[in-house]
Every structure is written in C-alpha cells, then in structure tokens.
N, C-alpha and C positions, 0 to 999 in steps of 0.2 A: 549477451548476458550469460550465454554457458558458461559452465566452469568458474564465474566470478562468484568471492564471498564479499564477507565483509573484510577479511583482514587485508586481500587485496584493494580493496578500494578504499582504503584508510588508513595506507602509509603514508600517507600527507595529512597535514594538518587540515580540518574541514572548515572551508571559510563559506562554503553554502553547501546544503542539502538537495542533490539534482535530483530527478526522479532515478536516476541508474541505482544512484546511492540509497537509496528510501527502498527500493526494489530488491536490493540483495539486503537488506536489515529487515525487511520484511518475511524477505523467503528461508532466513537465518530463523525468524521466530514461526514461522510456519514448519519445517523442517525438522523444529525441536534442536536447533542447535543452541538458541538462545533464548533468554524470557524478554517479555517487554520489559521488567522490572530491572532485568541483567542489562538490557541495551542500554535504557534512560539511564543510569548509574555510567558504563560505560562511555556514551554520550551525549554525557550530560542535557541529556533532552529531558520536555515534562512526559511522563508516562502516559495521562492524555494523548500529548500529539503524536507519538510513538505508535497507540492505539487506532486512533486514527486514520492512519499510515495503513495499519491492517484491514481497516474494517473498510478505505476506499478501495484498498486494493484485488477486494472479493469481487467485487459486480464487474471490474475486468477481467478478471481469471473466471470468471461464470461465461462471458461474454467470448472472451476469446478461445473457448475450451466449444463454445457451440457448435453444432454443424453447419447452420449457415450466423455467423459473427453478425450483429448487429451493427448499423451506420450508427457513426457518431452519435446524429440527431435524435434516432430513434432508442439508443440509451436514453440520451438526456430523457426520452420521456418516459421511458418505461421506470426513470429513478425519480420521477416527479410525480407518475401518479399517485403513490401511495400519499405522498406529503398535500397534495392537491386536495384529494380524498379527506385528510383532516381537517385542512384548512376550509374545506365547503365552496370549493372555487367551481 
C-alpha cells in the first residue's frame, strides 16, 4: 500500500470497491488530501458510505499501531462490548 493514492488506483473504471481501494480513499481523506464530500462527488459514492469507510477504518489503524496488535477475535469483542453494554445482553 506505500506510495499508493487514489489517482493510481483509479485509472480504470471502478467495477467494485476492494478494501486496497476503500484504504487509499480513506487515507487521501485522513491526510487532508481530500473531503468525504469531495470523494462521494468524485465517486459518485453516498457520503454515508464514504464515512463509513473512515469511521471502520480507525479501530484498525488503533489496532494495528498497538504494541502488542490484537487477534482477530479479540477485536471482534472488544467492538461488541460497547453495543452489548446497550443492548443489556
């Protein structure tokens, strides 16, 4: 993923959104290279899903910035307790 933007990986027409793709539009709006507002206009995405894209993409950039990275599993739970905790489970 070093060195990729967005402009390189969208000189082809987009017939699906991979994660590589979602990753460099995300790190383009983290970056301050681009808005979400600028993206979704550019690709034609809803600004929602745009957002999204950002707001999953924190608890792995928290995750993998850690000293010791969380397993899979124990993500999954440490992003379920909070919703558990509402829901009264």
């Amino acid at each position: 993923m070093k060195g990729t933007t967005m402009s390189t990986l969208m000189e082809d027409d987009i017939k699906r959104w991979t994660a590589k793709r979602k990753t460099a539009l995300v790190l383009d709006i983290i970056q301050g290279k681009s808005t979400v507002s600028e993206s979704s206009r550019a690709f034609d995405l809803n600004p929602s899903e745009v957002e999204s894209w950002v707001d999953e993409g924190k608890p792995g950039m928290e995750n993998a910035l850690r000293t010791k990275p969380l397993e899979v599993k124990e993500q999954y739970e440490w992003l379920i307790k909070p919703v558990q905790k509402k829901v009264g489970q």
